[in-house]
Backbone atoms as SQL, in Angstrom:
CREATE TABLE atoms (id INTEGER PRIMARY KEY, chain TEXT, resi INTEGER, resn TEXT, atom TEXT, x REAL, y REAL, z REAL);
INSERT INTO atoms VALUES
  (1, 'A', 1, 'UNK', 'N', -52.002, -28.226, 21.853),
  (2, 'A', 1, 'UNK', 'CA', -51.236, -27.485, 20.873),
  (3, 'A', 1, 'UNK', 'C', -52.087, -27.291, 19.612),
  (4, 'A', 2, 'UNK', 'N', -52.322, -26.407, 18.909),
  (5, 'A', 2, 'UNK', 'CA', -52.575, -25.784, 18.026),
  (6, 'A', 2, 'UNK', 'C', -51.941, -26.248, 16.648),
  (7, 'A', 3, 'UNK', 'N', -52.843, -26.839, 15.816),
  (8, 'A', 3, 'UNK', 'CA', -52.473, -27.201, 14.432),
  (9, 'A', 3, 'UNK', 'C', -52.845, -25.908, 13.295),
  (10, 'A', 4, 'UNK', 'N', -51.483, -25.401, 13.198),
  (11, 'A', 4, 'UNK', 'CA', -51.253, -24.134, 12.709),
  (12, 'A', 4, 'UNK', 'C', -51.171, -24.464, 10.955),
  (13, 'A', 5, 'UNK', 'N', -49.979, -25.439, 10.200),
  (14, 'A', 5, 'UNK', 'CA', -49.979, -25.504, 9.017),
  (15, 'A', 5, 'UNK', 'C', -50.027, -24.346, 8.411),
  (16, 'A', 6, 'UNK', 'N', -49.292, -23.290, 8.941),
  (17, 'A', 6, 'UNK', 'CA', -48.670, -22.366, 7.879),
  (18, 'A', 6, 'UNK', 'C', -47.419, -22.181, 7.818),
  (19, 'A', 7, 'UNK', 'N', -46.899, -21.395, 6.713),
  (20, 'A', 7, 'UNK', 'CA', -45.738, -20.517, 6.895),
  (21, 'A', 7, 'UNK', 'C', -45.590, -20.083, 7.571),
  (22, 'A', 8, 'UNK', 'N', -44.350, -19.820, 7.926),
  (23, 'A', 8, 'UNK', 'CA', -43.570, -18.846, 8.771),
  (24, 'A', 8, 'UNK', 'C', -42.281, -18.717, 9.164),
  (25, 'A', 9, 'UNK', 'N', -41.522, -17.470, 9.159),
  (26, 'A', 9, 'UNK', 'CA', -40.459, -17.069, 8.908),
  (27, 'A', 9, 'UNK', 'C', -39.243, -17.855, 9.618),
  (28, 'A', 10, 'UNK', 'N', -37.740, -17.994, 8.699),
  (29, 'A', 10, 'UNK', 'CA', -36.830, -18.754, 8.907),
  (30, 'A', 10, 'UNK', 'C', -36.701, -18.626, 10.521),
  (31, 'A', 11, 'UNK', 'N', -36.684, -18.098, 11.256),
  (32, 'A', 11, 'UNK', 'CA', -36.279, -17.854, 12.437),
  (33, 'A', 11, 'UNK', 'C', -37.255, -18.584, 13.723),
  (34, 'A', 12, 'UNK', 'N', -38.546, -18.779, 13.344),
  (35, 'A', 12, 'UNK', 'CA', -39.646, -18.973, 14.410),
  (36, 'A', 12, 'UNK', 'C', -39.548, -19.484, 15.248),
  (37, 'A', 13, 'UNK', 'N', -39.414, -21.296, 14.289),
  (38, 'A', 13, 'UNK', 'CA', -39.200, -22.211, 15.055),
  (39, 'A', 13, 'UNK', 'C', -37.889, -22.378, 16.062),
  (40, 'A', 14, 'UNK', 'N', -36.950, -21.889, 15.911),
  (41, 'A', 14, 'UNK', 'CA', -35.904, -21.727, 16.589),
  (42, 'A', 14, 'UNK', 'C', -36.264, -20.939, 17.806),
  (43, 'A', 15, 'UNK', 'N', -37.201, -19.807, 18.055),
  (44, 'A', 15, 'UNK', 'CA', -37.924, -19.036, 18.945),
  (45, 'A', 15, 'UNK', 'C', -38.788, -19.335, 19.924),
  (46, 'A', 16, 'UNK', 'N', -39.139, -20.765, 19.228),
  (47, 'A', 16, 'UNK', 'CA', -39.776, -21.303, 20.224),
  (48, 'A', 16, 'UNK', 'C', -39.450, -22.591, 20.709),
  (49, 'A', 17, 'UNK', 'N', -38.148, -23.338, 20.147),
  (50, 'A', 17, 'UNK', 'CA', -37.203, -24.441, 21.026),
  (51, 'A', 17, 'UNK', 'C', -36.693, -23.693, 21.818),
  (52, 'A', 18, 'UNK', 'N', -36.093, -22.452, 21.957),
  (53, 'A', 18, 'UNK', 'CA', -35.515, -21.694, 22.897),
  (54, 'A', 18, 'UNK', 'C', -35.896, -22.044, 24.008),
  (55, 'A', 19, 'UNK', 'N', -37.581, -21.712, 24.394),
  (56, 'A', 19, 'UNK', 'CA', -38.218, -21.592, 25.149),
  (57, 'A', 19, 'UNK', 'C', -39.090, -22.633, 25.799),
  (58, 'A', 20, 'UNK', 'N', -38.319, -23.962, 24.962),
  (59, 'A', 20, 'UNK', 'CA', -38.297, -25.026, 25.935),
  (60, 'A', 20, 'UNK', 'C', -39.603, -25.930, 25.495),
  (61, 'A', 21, 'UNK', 'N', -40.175, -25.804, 24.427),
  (62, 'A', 21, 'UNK', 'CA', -41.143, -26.260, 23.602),
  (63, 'A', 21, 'UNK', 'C', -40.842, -27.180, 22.544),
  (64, 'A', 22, 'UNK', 'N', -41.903, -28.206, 22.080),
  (65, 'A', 22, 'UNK', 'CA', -41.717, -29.106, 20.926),
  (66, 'A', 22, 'UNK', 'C', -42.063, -28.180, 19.858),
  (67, 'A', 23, 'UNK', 'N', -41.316, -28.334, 18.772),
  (68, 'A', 23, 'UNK', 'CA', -42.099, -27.364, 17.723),
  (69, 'A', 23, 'UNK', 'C', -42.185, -28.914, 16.357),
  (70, 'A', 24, 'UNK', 'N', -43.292, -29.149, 16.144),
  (71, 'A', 24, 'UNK', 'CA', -43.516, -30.006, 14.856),
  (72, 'A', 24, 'UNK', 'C', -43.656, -29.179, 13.927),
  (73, 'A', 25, 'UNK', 'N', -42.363, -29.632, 12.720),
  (74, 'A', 25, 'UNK', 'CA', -42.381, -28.831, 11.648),
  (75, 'A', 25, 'UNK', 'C', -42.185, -29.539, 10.725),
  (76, 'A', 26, 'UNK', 'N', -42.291, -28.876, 9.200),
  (77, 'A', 26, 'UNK', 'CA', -41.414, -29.686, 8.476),
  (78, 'A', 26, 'UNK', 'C', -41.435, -28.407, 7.398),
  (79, 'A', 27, 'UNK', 'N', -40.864, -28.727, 6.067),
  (80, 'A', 27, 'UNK', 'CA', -40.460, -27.823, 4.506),
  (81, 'A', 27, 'UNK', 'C', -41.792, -28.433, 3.846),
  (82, 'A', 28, 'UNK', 'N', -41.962, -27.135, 3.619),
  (83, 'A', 28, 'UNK', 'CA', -43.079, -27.132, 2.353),
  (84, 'A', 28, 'UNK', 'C', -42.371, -27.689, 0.995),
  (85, 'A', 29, 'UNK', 'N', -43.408, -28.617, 0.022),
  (86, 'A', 29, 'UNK', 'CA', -42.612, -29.139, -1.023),
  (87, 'A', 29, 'UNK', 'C', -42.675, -28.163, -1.861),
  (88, 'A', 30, 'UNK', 'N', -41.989, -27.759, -3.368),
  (89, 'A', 30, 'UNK', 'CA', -42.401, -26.990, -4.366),
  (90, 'A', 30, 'UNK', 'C', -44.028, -26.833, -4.870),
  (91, 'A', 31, 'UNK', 'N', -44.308, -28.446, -4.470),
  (92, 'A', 31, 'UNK', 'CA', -46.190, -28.265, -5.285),
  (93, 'A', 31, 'UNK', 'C', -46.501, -27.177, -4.226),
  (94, 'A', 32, 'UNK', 'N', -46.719, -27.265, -2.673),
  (95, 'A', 32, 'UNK', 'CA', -47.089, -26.825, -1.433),
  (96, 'A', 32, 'UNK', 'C', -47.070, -25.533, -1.111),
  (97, 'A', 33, 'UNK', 'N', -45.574, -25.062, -1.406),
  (98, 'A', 33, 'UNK', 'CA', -45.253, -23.580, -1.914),
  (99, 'A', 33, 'UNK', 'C', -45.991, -22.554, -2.326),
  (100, 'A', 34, 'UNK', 'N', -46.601, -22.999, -3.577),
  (101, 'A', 34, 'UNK', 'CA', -47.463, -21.892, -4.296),
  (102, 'A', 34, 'UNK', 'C', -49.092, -21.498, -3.070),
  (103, 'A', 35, 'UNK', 'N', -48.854, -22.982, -2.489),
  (104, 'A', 35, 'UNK', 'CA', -50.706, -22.809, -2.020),
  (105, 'A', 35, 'UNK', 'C', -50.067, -21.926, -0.747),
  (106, 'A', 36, 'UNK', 'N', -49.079, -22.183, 0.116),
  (107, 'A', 36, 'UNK', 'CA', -48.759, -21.416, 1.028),
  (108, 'A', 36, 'UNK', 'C', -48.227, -19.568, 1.216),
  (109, 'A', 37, 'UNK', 'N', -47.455, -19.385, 0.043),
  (110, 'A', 37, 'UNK', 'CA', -47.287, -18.246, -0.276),
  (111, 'A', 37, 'UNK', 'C', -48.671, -17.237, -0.396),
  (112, 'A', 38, 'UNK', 'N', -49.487, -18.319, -0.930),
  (113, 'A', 38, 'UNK', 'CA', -50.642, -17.566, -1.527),
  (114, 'A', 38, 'UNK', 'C', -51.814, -17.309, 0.147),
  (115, 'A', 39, 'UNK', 'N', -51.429, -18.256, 1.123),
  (116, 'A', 39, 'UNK', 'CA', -51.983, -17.713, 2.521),
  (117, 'A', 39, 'UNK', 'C', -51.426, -16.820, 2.706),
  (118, 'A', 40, 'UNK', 'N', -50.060, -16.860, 2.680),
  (119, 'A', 40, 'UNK', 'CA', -48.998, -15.777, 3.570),
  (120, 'A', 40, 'UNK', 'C', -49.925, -14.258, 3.038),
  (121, 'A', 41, 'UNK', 'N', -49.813, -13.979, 1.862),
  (122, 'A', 41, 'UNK', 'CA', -49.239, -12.629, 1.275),
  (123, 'A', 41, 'UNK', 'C', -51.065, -12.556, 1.575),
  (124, 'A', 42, 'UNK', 'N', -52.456, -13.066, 2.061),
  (125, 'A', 42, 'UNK', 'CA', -53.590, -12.919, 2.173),
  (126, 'A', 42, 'UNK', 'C', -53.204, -12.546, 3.414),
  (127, 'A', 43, 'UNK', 'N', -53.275, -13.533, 4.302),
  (128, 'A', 43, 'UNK', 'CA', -52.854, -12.948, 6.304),
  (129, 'A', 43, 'UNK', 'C', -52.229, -11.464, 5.945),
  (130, 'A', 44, 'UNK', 'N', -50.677, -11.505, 5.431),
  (131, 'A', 44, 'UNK', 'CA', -50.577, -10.183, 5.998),
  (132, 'A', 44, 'UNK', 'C', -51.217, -9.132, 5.121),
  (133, 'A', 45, 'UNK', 'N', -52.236, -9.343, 3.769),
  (134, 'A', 45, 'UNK', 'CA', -53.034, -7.856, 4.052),
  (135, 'A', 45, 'UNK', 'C', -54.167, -8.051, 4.609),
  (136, 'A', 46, 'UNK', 'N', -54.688, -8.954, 5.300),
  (137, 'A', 46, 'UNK', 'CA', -55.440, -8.733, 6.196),
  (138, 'A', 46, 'UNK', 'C', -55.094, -7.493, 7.527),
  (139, 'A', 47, 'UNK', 'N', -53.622, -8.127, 7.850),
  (140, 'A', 47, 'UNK', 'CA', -53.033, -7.661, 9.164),
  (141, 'A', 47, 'UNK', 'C', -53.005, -6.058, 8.266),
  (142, 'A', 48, 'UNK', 'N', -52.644, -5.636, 6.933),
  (143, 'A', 48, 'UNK', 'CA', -52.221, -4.068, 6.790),
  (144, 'A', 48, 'UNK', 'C', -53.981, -3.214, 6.794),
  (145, 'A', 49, 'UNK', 'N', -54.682, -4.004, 6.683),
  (146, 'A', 49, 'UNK', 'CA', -56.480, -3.655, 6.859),
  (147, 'A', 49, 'UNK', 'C', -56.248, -3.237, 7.767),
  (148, 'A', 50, 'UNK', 'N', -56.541, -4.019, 8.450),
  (149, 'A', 50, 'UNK', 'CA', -56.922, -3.716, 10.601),
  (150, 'A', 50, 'UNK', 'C', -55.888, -3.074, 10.794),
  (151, 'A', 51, 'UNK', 'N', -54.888, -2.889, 10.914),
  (152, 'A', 51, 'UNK', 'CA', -53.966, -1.448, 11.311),
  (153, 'A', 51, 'UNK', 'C', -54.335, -0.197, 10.423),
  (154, 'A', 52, 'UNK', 'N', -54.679, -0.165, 9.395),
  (155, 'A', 52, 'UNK', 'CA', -55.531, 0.714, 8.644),
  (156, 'A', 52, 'UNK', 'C', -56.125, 1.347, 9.584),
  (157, 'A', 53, 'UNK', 'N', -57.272, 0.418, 9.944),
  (158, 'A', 53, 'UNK', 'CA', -58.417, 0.841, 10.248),
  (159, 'A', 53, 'UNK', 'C', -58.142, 1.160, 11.763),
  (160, 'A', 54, 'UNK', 'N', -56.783, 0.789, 12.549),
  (161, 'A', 54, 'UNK', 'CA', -56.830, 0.999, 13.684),
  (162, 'A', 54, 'UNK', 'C', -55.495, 2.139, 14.092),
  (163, 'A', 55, 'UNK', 'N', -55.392, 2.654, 13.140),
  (164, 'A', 55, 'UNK', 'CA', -54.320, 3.693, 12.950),
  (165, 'A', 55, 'UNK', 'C', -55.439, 4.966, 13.177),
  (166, 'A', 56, 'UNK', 'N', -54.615, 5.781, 14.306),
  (167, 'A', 56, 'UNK', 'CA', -55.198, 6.999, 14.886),
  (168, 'A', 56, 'UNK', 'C', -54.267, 7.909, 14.896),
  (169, 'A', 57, 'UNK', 'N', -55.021, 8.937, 14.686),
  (170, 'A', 57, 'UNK', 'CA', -53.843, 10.486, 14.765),
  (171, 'A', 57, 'UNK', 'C', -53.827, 10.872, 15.829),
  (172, 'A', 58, 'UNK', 'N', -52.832, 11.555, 16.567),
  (173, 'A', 58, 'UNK', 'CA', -52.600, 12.295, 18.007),
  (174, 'A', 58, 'UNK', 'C', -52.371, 10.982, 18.630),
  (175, 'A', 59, 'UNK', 'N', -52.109, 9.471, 18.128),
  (176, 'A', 59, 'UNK', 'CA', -51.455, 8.520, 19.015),
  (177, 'A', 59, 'UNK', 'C', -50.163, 8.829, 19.567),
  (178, 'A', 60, 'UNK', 'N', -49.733, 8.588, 20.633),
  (179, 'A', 60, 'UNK', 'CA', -48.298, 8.576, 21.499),
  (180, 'A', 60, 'UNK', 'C', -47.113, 8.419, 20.161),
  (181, 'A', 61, 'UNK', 'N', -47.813, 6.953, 19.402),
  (182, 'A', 61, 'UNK', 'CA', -46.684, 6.897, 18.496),
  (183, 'A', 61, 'UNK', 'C', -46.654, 7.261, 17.275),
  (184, 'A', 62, 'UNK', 'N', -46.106, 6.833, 16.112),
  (185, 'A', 62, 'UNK', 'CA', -46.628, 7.369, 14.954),
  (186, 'A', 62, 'UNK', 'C', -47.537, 6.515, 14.255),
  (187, 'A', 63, 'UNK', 'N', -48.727, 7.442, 13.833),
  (188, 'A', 63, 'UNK', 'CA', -50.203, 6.811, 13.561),
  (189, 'A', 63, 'UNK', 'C', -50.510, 5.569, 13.236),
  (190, 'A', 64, 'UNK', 'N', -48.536, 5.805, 12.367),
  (191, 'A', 64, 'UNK', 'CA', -49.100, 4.633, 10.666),
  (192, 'A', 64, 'UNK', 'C', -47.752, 3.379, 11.457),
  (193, 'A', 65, 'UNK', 'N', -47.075, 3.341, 12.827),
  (194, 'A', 65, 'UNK', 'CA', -46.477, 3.060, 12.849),
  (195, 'A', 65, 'UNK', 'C', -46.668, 0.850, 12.731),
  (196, 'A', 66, 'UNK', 'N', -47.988, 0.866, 12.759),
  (197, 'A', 66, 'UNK', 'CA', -48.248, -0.274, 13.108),
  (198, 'A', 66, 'UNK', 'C', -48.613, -1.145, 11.402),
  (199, 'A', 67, 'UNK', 'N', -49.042, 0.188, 10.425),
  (200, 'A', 67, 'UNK', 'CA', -49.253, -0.080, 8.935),
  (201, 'A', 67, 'UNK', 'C', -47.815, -0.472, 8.551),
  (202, 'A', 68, 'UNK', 'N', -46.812, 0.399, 8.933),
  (203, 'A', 68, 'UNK', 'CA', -45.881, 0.427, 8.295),
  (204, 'A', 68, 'UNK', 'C', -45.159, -0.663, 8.551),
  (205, 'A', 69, 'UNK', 'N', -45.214, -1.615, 9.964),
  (206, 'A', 69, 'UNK', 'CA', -44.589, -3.077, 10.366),
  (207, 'A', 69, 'UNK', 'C', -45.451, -4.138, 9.473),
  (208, 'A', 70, 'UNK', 'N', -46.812, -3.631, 9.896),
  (209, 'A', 70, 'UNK', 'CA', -47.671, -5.000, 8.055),
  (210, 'A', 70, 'UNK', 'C', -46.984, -4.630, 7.131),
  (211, 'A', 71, 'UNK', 'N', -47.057, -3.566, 6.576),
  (212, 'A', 71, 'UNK', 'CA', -46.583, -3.488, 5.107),
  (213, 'A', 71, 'UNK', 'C', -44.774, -3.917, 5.021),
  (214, 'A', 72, 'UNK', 'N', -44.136, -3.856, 5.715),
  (215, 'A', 72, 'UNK', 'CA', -42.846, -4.840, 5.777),
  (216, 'A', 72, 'UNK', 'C', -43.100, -6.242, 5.618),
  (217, 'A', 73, 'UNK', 'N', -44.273, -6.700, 6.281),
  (218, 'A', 73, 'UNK', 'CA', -44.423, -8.497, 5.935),
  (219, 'A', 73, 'UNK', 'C', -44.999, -8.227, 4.631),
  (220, 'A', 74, 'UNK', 'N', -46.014, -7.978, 4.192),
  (221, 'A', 74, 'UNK', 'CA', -46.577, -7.917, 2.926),
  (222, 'A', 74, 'UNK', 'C', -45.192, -7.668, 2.175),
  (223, 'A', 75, 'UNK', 'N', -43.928, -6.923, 2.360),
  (224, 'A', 75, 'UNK', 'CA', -43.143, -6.915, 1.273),
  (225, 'A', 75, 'UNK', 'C', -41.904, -8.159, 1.015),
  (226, 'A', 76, 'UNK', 'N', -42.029, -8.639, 2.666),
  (227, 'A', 76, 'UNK', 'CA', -41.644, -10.126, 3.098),
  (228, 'A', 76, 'UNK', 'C', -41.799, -10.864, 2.097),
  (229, 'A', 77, 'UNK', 'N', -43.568, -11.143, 2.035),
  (230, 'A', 77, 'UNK', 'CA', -43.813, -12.424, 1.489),
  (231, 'A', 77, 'UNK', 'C', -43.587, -11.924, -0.191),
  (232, 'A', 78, 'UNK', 'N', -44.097, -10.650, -0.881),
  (233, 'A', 78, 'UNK', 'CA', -43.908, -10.432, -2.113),
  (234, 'A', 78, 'UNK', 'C', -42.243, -10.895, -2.379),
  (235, 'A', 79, 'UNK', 'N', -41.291, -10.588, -1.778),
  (236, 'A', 79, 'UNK', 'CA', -40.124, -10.758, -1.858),
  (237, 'A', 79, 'UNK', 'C', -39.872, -12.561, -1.894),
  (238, 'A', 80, 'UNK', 'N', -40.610, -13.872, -0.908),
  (239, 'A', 80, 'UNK', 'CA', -40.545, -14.150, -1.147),
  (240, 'A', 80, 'UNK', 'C', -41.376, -15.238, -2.253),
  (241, 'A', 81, 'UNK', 'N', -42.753, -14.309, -2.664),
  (242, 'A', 81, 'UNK', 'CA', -43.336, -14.875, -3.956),
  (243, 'A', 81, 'UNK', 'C', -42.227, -14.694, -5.239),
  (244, 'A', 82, 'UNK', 'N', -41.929, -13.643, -5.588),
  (245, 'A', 82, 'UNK', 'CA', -40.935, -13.058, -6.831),
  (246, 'A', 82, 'UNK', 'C', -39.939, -14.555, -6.767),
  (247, 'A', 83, 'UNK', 'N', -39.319, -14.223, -5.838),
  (248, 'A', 83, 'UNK', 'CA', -38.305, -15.658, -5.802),
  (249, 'A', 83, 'UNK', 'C', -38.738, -17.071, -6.114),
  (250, 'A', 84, 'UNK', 'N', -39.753, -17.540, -5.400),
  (251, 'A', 84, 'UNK', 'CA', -40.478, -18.487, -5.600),
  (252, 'A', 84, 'UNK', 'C', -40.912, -19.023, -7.412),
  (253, 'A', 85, 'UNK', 'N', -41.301, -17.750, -7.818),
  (254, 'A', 85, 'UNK', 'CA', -41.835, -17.939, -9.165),
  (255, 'A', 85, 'UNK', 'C', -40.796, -17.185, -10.095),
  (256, 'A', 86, 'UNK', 'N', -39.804, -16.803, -10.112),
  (257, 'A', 86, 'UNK', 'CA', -38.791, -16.689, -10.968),
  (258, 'A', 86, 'UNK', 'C', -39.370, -14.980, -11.134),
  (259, 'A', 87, 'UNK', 'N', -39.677, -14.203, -10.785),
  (260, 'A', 87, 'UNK', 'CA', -40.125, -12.802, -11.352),
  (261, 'A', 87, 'UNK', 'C', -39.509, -11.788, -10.799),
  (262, 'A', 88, 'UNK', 'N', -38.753, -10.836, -11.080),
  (263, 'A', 88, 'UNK', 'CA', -37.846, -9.887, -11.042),
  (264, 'A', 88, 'UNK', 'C', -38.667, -8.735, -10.613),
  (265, 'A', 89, 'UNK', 'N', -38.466, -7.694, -9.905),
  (266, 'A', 89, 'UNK', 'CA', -38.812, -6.647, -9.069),
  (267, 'A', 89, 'UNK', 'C', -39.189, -5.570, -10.186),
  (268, 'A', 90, 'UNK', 'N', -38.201, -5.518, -11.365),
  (269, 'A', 90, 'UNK', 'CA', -38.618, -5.112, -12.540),
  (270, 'A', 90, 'UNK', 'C', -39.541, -5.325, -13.130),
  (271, 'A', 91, 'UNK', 'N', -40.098, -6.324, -13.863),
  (272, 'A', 91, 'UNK', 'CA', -41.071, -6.877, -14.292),
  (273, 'A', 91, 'UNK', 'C', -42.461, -6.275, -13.287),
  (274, 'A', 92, 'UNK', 'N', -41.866, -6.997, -12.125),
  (275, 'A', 92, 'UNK', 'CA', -43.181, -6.079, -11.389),
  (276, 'A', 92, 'UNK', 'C', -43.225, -4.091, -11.951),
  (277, 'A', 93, 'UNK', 'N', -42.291, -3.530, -11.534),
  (278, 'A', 93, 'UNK', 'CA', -42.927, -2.550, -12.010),
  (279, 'A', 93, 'UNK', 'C', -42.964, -1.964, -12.831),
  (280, 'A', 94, 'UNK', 'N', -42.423, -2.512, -14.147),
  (281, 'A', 94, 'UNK', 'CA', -42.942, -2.727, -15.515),
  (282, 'A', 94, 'UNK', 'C', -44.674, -2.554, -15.689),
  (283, 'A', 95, 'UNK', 'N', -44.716, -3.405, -15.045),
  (284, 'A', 95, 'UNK', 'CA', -46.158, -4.230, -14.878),
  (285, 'A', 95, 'UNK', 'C', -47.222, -2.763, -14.435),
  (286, 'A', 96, 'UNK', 'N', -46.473, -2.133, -13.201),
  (287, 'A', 96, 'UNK', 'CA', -46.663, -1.283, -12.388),
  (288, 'A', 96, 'UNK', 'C', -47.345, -0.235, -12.970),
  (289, 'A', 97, 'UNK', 'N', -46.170, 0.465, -13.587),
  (290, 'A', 97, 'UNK', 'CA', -46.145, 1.411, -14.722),
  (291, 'A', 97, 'UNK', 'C', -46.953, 1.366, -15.990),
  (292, 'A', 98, 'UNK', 'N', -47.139, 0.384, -16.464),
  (293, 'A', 98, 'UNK', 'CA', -48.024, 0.367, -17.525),
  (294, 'A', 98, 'UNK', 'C', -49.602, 0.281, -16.999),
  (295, 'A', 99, 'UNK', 'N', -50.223, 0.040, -15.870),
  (296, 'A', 99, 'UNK', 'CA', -51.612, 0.138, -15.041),
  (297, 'A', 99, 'UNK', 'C', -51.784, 1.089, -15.001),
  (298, 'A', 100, 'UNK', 'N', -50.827, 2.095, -14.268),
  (299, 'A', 100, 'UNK', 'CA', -51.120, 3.858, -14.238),
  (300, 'A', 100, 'UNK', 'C', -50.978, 4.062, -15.275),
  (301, 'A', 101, 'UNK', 'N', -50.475, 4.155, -16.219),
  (302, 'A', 101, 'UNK', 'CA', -50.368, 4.951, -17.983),
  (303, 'A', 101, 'UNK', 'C', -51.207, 4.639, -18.093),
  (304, 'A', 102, 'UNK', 'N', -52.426, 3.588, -18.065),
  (305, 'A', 102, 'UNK', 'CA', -53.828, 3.127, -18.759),
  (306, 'A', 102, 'UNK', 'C', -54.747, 3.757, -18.249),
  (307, 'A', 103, 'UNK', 'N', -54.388, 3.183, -16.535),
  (308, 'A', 103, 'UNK', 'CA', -55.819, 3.778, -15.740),
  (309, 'A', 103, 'UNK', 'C', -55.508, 4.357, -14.753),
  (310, 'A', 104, 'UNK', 'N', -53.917, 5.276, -14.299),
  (311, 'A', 104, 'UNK', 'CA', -53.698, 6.078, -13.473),
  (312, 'A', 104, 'UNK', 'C', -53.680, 5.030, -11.768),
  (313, 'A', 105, 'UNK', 'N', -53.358, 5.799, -10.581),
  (314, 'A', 105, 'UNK', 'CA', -53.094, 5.528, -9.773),
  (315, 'A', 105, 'UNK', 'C', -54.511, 5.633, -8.838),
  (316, 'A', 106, 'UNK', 'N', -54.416, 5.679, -7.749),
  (317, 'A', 106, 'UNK', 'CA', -55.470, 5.802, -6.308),
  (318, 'A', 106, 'UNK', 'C', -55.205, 7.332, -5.696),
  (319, 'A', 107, 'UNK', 'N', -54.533, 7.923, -6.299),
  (320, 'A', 107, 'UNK', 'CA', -54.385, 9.342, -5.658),
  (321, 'A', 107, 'UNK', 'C', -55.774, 10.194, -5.739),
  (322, 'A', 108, 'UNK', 'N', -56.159, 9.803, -6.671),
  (323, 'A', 108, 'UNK', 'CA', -57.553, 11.092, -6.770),
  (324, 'A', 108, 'UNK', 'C', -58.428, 10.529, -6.103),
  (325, 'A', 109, 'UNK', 'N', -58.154, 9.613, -5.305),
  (326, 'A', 109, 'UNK', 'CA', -59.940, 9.086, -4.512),
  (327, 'A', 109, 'UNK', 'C', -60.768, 8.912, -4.969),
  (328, 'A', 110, 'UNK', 'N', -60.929, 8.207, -6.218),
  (329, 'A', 110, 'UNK', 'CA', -62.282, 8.070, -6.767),
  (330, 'A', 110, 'UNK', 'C', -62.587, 6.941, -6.131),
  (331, 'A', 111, 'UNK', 'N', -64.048, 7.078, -6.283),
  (332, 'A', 111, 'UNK', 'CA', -65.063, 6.061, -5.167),
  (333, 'A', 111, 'UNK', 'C', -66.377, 5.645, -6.436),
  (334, 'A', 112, 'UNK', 'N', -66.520, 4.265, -6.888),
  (335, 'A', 112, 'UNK', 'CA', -67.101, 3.890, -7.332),
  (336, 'A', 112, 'UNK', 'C', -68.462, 3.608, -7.646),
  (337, 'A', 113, 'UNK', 'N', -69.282, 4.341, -7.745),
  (338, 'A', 113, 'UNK', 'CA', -71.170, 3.856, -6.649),
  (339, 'A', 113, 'UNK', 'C', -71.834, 2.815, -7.453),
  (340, 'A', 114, 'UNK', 'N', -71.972, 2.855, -9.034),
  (341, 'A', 114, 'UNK', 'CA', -72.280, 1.724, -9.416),
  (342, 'A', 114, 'UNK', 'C', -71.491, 1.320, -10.751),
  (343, 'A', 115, 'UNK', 'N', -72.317, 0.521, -11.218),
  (344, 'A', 115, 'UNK', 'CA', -71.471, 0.439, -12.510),
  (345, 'A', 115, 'UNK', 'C', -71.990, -0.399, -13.822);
């Protein structure tokens, strides 16, 4: 068995007693929390990269359909960082909004060469 030591969603472990398996678990403490959240919300943009990069046009399904299931966990774990650390969805895009008024968004494609 595989010493995993991460997060993962309320439901898992229950997914896999089903199926007739030991699952060793336990609750992350509050100190533990911060270091784990901070894997979570790394894994899944890793996972929204590689579907990036493995998202094709003229696929059977829809291109981005596999971006668009990462970017649901990525909003997973943001949803549950905000909670975690007391920060309101507002604040975030407070936050949001005042980055583009300074230095605008990613729409124009600018590409950096040196600096």
């Amino acid at each position: 068995m595989k010493n995993f030591e991460k997060l993962v969603r309320d439901g898992y472990i229950e997914k896999i007693r089903r199926k007739g398996e030991q699952v060793p678990h336990r609750q992350a403490t509050d100190e533990e929390m911060r270091f784990y959240l901070a894997r979570k919300i790394r894994e899944e943009a890793k996972e929204v990269c590689k579907a990036l990069m493995r998202a094709k046009e003229g696929s059977n399904m829809h291109p981005n359909a596999e971006v668009v299931e990462e970017l649901g966990d990525v909003c997973d774990a943001i949803d549950e960082i905000t909670a975690f650390c007391g920060i309101s969805i507002d604040e975030i895009e407070e936050s949001r909004k005042q980055k583009n008024a300074t230095y605008g968004g990613f729409r124009g494609r600018w590409i950096l060469n040196t600096i």
